[in-house]
C-alpha positions, 0 to 999 in steps of 0.5 A: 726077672730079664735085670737078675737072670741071663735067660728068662723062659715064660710059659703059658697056657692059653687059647681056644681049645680043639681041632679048629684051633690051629691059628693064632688069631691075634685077638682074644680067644675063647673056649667053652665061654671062657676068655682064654686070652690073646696068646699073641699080645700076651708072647710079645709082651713077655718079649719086650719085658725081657723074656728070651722064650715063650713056649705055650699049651692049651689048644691041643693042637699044634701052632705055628711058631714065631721069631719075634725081636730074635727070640722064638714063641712057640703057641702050641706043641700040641699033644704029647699023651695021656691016660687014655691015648689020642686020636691019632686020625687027627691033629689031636693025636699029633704033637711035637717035641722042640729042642731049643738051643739059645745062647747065654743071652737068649738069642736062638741058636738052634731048634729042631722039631720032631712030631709025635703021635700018641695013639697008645695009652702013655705010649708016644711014638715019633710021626715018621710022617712029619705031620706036626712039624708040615703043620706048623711049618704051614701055619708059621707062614700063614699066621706070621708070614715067616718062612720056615726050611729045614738044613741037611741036619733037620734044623729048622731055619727062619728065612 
């Protein structure tokens, strides 16, 4: 795709599933006795074979991100809403929207995260706390040793 296309996306669903699974294990993950994959192999070779984003779901939770060969990996979002409304206690009822800005060659130009809560059945509000854009500022230096700030506008900035 990256020979016909100037930008290519690869989108994923993969990894273990719930509250514990904030962190990229970089090793193959399960759920319920289902090999989910290893997210972290998978995004990097999607990366080498020519992919300019990786986003990914599954876990519920939201992941650190990753700038990987000047392109970015999102693991996880976490969650947005659904039918039924979250638990808004916990990290399952928190999520993030990204908005990414790459040039006509796939480079990250921009990103900007907010964090979200969905406690109310299809109804999605902003977490003025932060708490999902703390959390994957947290686990991005944890998980990659990547050092996330964020500019006076609200962009984040790898360091």
């Amino acid at each position: 795709a990256a020979n016909k296309y100037p930008v290519v996306i690869v989108f994923f669903h993969g990894g273990a599933e719930g509250e514990l699974q904030t962190h990229v294990t970089k090793k193959n993950e399960y759920y319920i006795g289902e090999n989910r994959g290893n997210v972290y192999s998978f995004a990097h070779t999607a990366i080498d074979a020519g992919a300019d984003l990786v986003l990914g779901s599954g876990p519920h939770v939201v992941r650190g991100i990753e700038k990987y060969n000047d392109r970015l990996i999102v693991y996880s979002a976490g969650n947005f809403l659904t039918s039924k409304g979250l638990r808004g206690t916990c990290l399952l009822g928190k999520g993030a929207i990204f908005n990414i800005v790459v040039d006509k060659n796939g480079l990250l130009k921009n990103l900007s995260i907010i964090s979200t809560s969905g406690k109310i059945k299809n109804v999605v509000s902003e977490d003025l706390t932060n708490s999902a854009l703390k959390k994957i500022i947290k686990l991005t230096e944890q998980d990659f040793g990547q050092i996330l700030t964020t500019d006076h506008k609200g962009n984040i900035v790898f360091n």
